[in-house]
C-alpha positions as CSV (number, residue, x, y, z in Angstrom):
1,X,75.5,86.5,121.8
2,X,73.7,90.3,121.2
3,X,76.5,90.5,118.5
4,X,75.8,86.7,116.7
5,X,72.0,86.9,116.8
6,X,72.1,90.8,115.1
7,X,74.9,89.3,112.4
8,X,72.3,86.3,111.7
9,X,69.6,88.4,111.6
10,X,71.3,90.7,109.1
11,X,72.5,87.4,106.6
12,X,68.7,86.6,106.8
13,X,67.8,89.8,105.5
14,X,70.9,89.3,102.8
15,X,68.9,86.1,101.5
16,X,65.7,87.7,101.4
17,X,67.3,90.8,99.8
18,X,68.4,88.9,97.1
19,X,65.1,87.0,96.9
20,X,63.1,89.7,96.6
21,X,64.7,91.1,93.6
22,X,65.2,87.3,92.3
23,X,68.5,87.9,92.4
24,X,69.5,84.5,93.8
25,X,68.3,81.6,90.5
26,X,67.0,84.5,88.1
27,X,64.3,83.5,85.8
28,X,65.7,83.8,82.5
29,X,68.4,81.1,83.4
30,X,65.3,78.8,84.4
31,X,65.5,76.4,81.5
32,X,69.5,75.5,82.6
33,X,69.1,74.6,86.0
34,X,69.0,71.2,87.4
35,X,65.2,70.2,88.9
36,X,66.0,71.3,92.6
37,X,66.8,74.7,91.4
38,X,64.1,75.2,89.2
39,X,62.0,74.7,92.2
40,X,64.1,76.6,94.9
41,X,64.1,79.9,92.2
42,X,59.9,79.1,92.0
43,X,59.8,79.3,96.1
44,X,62.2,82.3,96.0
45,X,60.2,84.2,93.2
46,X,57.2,84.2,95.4
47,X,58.7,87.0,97.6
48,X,60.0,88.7,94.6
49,X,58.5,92.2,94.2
50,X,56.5,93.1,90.9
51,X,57.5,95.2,88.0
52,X,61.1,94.4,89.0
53,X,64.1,95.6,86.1
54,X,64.3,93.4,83.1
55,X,68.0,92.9,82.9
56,X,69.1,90.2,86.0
57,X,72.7,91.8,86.5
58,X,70.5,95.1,87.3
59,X,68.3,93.8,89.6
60,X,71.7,92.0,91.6
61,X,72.7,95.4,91.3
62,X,70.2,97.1,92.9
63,X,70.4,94.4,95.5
64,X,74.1,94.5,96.2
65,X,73.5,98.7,96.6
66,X,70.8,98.0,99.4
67,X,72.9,95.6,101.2
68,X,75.9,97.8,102.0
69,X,79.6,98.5,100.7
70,X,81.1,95.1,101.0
71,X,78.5,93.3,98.8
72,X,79.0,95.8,96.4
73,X,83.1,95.0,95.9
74,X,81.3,91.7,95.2
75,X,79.2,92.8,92.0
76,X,82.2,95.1,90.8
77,X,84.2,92.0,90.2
78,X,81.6,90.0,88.7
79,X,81.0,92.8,86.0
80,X,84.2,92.3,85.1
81,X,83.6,89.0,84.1
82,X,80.5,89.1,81.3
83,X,82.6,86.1,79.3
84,X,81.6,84.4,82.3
85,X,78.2,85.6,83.6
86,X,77.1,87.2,80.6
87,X,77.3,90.1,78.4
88,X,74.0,91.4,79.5
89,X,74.5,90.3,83.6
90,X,77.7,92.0,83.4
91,X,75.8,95.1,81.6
92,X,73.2,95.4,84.2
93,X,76.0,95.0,87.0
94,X,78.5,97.9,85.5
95,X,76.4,100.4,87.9
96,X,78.0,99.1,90.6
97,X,81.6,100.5,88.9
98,X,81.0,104.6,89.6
99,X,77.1,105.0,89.0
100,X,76.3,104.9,92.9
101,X,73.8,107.7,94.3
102,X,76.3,110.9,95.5
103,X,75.3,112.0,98.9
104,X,75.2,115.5,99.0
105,X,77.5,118.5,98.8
106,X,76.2,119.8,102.0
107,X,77.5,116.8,103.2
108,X,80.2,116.8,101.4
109,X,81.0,120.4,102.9
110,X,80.7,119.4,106.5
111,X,83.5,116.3,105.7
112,X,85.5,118.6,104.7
113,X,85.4,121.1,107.3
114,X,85.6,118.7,110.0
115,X,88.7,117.5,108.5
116,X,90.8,120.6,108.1
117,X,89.2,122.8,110.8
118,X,88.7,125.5,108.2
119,X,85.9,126.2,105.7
120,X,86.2,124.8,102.3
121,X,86.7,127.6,100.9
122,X,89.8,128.0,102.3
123,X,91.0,124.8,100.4
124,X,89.6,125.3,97.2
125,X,88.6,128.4,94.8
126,X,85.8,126.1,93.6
127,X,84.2,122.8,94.5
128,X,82.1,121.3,92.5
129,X,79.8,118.8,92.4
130,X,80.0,115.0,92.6
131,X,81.5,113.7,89.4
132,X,81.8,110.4,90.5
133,X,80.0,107.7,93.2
134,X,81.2,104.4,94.4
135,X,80.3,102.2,97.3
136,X,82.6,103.8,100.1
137,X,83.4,107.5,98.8
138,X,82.4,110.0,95.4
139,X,84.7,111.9,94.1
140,X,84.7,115.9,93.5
141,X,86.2,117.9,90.7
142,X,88.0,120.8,92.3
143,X,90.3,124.0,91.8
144,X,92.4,125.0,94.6
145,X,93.7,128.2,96.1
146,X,96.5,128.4,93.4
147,X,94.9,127.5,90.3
148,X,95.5,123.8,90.1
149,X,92.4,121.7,89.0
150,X,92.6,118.2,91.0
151,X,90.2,115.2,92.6
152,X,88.7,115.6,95.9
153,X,87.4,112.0,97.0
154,X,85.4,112.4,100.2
155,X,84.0,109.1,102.2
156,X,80.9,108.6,102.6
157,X,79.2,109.6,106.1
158,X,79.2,106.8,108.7
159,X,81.2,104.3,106.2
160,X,83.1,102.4,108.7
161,X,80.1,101.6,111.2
162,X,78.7,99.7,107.8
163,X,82.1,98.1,106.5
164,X,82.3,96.8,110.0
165,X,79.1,95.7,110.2
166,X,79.0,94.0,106.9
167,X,82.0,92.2,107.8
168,X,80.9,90.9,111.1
169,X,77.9,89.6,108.8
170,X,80.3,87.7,105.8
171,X,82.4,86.3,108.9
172,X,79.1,84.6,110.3
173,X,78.0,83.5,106.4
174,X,81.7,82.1,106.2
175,X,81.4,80.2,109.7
176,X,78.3,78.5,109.0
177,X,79.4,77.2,105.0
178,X,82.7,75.9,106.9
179,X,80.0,74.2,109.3
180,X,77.2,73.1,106.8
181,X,79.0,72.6,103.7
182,X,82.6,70.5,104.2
183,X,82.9,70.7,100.5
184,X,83.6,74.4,101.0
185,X,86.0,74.0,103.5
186,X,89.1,73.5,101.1
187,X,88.1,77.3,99.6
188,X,89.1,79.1,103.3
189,X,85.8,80.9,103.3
190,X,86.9,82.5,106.8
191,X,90.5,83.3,105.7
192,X,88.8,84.7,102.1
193,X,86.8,87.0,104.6
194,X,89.2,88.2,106.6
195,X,91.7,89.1,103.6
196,X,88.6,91.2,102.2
197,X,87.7,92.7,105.5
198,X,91.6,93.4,106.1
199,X,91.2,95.7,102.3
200,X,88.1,97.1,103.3
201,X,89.1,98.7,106.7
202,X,92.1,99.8,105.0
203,X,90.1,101.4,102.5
204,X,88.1,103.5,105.3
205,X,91.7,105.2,105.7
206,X,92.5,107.6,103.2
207,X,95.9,108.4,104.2
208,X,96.8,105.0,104.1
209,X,95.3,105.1,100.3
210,X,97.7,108.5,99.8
211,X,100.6,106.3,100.7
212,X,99.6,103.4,98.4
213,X,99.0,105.7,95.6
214,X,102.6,107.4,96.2
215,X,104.4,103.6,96.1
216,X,102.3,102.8,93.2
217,X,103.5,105.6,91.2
218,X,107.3,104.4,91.9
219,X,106.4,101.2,90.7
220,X,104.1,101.9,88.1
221,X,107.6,103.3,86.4
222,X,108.3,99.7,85.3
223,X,105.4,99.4,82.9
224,X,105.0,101.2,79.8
225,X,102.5,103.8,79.0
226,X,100.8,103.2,82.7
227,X,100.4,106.7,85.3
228,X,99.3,107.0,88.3
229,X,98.1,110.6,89.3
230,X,100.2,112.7,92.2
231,X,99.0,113.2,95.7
232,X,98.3,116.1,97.0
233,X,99.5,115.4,100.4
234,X,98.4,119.2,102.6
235,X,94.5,118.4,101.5
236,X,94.4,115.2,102.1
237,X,93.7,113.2,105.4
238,X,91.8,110.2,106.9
239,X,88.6,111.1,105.4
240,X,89.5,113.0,102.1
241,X,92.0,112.4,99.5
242,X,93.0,114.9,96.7
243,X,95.3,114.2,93.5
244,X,95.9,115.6,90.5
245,X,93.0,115.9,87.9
246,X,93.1,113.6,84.8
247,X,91.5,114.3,81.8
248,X,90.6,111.1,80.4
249,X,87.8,108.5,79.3
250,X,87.0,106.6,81.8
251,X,87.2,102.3,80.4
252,X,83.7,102.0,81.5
253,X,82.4,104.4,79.6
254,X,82.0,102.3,76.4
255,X,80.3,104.6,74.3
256,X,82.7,107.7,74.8
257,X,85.1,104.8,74.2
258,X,83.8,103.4,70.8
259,X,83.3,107.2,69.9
260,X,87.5,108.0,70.0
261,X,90.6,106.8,67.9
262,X,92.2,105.1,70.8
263,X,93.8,101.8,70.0
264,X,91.7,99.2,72.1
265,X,93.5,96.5,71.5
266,X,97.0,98.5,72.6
267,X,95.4,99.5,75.9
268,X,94.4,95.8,76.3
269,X,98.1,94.7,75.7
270,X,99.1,97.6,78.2
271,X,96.7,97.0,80.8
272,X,97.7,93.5,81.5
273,X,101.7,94.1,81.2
274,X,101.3,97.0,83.5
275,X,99.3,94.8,86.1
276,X,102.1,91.4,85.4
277,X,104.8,94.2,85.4
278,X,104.2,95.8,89.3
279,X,103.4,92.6,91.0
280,X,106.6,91.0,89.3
281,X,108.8,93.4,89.2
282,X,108.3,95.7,92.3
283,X,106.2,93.4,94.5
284,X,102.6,95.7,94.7
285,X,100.0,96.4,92.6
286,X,96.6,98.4,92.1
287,X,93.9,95.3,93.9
288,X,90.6,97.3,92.5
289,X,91.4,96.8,88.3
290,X,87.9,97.3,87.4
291,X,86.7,99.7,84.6
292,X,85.3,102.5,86.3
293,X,89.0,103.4,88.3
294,X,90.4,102.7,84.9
295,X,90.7,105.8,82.4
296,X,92.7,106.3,78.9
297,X,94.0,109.4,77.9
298,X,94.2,110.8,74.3
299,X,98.3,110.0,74.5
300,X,96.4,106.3,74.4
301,X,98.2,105.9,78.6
302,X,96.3,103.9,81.3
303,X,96.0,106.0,84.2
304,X,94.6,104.5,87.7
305,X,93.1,106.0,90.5
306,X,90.9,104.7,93.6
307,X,94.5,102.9,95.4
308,X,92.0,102.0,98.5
309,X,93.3,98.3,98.0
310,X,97.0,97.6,97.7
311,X,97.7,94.0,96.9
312,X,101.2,92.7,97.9
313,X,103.4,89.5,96.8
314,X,106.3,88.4,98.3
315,X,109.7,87.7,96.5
316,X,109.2,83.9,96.6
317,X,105.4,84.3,95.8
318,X,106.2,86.1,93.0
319,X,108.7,83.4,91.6
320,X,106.5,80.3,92.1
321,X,104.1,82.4,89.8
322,X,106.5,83.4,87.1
323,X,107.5,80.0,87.1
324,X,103.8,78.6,87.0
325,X,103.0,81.3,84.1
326,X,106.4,80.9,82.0
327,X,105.7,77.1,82.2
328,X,102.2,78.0,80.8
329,X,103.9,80.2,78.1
330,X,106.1,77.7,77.1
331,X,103.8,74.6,77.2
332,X,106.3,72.9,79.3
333,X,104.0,71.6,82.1
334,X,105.9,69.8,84.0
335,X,107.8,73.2,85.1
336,X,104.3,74.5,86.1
337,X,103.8,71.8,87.6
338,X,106.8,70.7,90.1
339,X,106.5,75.0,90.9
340,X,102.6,74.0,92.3
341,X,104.4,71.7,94.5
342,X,107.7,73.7,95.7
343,X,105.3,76.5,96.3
344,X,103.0,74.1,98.7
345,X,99.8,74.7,96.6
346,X,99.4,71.0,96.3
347,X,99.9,68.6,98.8
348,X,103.1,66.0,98.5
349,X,100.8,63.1,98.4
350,X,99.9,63.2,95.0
351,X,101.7,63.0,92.0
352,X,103.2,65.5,90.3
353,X,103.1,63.8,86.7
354,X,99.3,63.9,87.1
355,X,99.1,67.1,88.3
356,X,101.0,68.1,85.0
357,X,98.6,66.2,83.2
358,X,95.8,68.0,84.8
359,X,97.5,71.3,84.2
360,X,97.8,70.1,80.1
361,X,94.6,69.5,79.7
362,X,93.6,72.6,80.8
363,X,96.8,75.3,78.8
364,X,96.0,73.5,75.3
365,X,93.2,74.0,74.1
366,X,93.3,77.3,74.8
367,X,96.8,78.2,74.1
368,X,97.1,80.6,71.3
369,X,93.6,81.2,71.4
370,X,92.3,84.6,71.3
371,X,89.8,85.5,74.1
372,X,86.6,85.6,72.0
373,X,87.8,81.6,71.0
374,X,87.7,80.3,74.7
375,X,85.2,79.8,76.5
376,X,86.1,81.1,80.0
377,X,83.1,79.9,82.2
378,X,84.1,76.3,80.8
379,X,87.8,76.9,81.7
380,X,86.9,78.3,85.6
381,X,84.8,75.3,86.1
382,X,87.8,72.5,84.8
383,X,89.7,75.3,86.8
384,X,87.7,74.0,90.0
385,X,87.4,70.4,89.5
386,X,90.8,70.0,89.3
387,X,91.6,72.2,92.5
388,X,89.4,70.0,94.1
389,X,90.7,66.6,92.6
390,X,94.2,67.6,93.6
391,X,93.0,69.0,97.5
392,X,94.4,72.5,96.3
393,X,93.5,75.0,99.2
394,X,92.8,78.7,98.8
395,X,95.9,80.7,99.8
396,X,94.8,83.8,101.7
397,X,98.0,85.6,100.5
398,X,97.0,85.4,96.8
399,X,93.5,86.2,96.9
400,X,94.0,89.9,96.4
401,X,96.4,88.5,93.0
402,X,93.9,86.0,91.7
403,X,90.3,88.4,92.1
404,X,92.4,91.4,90.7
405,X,94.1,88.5,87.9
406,X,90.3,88.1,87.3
407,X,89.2,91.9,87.0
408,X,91.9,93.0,84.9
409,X,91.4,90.1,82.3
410,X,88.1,91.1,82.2
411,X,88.6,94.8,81.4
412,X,90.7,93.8,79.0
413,X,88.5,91.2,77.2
414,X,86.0,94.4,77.3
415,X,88.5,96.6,75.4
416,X,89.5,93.6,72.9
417,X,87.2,90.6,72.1
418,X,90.2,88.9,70.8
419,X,92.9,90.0,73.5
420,X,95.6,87.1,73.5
421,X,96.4,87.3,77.4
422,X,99.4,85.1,76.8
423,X,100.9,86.7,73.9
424,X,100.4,90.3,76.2
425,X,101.9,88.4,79.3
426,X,104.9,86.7,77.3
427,X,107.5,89.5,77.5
428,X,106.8,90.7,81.1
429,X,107.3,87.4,82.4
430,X,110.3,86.5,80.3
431,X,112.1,89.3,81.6
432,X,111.4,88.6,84.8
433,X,112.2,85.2,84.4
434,X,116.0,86.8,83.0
435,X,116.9,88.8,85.6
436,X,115.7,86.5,88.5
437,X,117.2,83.7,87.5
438,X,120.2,84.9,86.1
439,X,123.4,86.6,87.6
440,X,121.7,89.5,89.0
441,X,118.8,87.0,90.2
442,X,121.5,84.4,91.8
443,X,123.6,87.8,93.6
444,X,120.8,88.7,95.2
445,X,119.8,85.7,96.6
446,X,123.3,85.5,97.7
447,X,122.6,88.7,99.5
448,X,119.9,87.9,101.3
449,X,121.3,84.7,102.6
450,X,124.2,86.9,103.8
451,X,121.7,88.8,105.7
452,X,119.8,86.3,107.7
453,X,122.7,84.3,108.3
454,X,123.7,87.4,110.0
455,X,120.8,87.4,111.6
456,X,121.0,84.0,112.6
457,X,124.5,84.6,114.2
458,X,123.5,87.5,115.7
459,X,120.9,85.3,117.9
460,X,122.8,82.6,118.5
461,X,124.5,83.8,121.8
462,X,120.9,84.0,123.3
463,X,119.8,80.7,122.3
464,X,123.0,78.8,123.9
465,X,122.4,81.0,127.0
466,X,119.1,79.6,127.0
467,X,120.3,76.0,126.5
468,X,123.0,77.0,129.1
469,X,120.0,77.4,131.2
470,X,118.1,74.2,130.6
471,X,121.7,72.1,131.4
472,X,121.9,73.9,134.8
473,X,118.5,72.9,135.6
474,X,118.7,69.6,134.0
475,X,121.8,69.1,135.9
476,X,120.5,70.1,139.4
477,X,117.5,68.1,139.0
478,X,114.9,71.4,138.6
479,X,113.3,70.3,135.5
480,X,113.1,66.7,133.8
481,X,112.2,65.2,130.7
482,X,109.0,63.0,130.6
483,X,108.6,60.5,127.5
484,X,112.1,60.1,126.2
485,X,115.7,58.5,126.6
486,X,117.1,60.4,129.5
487,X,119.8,62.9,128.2
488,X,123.7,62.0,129.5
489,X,125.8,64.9,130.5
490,X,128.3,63.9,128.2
491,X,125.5,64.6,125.2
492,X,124.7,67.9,126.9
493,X,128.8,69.2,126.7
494,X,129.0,67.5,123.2
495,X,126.0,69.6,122.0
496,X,127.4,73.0,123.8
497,X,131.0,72.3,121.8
498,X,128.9,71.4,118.3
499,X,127.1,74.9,118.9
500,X,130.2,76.6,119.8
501,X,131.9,75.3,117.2
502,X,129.0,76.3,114.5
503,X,129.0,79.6,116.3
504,X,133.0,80.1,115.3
505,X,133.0,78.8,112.2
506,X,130.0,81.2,110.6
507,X,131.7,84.1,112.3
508,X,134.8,83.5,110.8
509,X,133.0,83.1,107.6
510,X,131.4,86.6,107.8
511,X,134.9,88.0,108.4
512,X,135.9,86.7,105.2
């Protein structure tokens, strides 16, 4: 009850947070909202302090930073987005991407001590100080013992006590939409918050972000021109990670950017192939795609760092979406479609002829359009309406694949105005669309039927002992089936020869 009453108390302050640096219905959008929220933002600027920053993304911002870590991830994927928001709320928000206040070195020290029992100096020939400050760690440029210059990221003191608190606060604000406001019922706001929560303790666990950087780096070998740097795994543990140093401009560093001969438009092209090319091809992929983890080096490579969240996507995840993209690609819609459907993102009731319609009216007019010709917001909102026409739910498992989706399109959009997504996508999912559904694709499957039929077989003698089981106690009268025809003994020993016989005939198959 403690618990509940402390979580409300902390959403309260959330709201007036936001309030207070008119964070919620800005002013300078006054003149576009309806009457209700002209008057709401009126009420709500009456709390707001004076003298407040000019630019609205800023002052969210500086909102999000008071509020704590998880809010934060928040405002990194909305800057992102400034087709959407803005150009100038996305500029005001790009402080959230590496800009954070540093806590100290002294601090820094002490982390690091505690963590390898030994004096830093031990570790590393020099330390230096924080070149780099995010919401749950900064990170340190460093020489070691040897001679080797690398990365020393360091979390921030007392991290997890906040994560966990935050969360326990987003759960509540999730509970009480589902309760107040059915509409948002069909979004999961509960499921949404524990698949962020899930990343975010993760995150607190910098082995675990050693290991994903390590996998990402085998994958990453798919996709052209895209590095990930190398672990050093005997100075790092659950509270620092080091990696090799990278000498590169970092994507949110426009100006440096605009100052170099890089080819924006390539890195564009190479930033979304390398994101399609991991999640199709091997399965994972870097969940955190905003600029400031983002760097290109003079070689004009993407390199990635910051591997706190891993997304995932299963094998049959993974085709339903090549499927739903190549039918995009190809402007066949009723492919895209009838893959919706197979894949259970919209229910059987409706029809899937509409639902192609739906899904026309929403590829052409923007299909071989470049990005500064489409109009995103317009596109997310039609987006909505026609999630919500068809009762399409939000599926937890994708969530980490449509925000990161989301992020990488907008870095991308950042580096080239006129990025054509689907011209970059086309080759990464045609290949993919080769090989799995082609000979090597079919073998494979045939494989892994192989396998759980074994597995299958391999459980069957428990399950007939079990059934084995029920007879004798059917048969002596110890248990008894209410609400049903009663079940003849003859049907019993017919069923124990039909198992038998399915038994016999798959093993002899397997010996085959």
């Amino acid at each position: 009850m403690f618990a509940t009453l402390a979580s409300f108390a902390r959403l309260l302050r959330a709201v007036l947070t936001l309030a207070r640096h008119d964070a919620i219905l800005p002013a300078e959008y006054q003149s576009v909202y309806p009457a209700p929220a002209r008057m709401a933002g009126r009420v709500m600027r009456l709390l707001a302090r004076r003298r407040q920053a000019g630019n609205p993304g800023e002052r969210l911002a500086r909102a999000l930073e008071s509020l704590g870590p998880s809010y934060v991830k928040f405002g990194q994927i909305l800057a992102t987005r400034g087709d959407v928001i803005g150009e100038r709320f996305a500029r005001g928000l790009a402080r959230l991407q590496d800009k954070m206040p540093p806590f100290g070195d002294d601090k820094a020290r002490t982390v690091l001590e505690a963590e390898f029992g030994a004096p830093p100096d031990t570790l590393f020939s020099e330390l230096g100080p924080a070149v780099a400050a995010a919401s749950i760690a900064q990170v340190h440029k460093a020489t070691t013992s040897d001679g080797r210059t690398v990365a020393v990221k360091i979390l921030r003191p007392d991290i997890e006590r906040r994560i966990a608190r935050d969360i326990r606060t987003l759960s509540l604000g999730a509970a009480l939409a589902e309760r107040f406001a059915p509409a948002s019922r069909r979004l999961e706001p509960r499921k949404f918050v524990e698949t962020v929560s899930r990343s975010l303790t993760v995150e607190t666990d910098l082995r675990l972000e050693a290991a994903a950087a390590s996998e990402l780096a085998e994958a990453a070998a798919v996709a052209e021109g895209y590095r990930i740097p190398a672990v050093d795994w005997t100075r790092s543990t659950k509270r620092v990670l080091t990696t090799e140093w990278i000498d590169a401009i970092a994507l949110s560093d426009t100006e440096r950017l605009s100052q170099c001969d890089l080819d924006r438009p390539e890195l564009a092209t190479r930033l979304t192939r390398a994101f399609l090319a991991t999640a199709l091809d091997r399965g994972v992929f870097h969940a955190d795609m905003h600029a400031g983890n983002l760097f290109a080096d003079e070689a004009g490579r993407i390199w990635a760092v910051d591997f706190g969240i891993m997304g995932r996507i299963g094998r049959a995840e993974r085709r339903f979406l090549a499927l739903i993209l190549h039918g995009f690609l190809t402007r066949d819609y009723m492919s895209a479609a009838r893959a919706h459907f197979a894949a259970g993102y919209v229910p059987q009731h409706h029809s899937v002829e509409d639902f192609a319609s739906a899904l026309r009216a929403v590829g052409e007019p923007i299909f071989g359009k470049r990005a500064d010709e489409v109009p995103m917001s317009r596109v997310l909102l039609q987006l909505f309406e026609i999630t919500d026409l068809f009762d399409m739910r939000l599926r937890p498992e994708l969530v980490m694949l449509q925000k990161t989706m989301v992020q990488c399109e907008g870095v991308a959009r950042q580096l080239d105005p006129k990025h054509d997504m689907w011209g970059a996508a086309a080759p990464v999912v045609e290949r993919w669309m080769k090989r799995e559904l082609g000979p090597e694709g079919r073998i494979r499957d045939l494989g892994e039927d192989v396998v759980r039929l074994h597995d299958a077989v391999r459980q069957l003698p428990r399950a007939i002992e079990d059934w084995a089981e029920i007879g004798a106690k059917l048969k002596a009268g110890e248990l008894k089936l209410s609400g049903g025809p009663r079940i003849r003994p003859w049907a019993l020993r017919l069923a124990w020869l039909a198992g038998a016989g399915a038994t016999g005939a798959m093993l002899a198959w397997l010996a085959l």
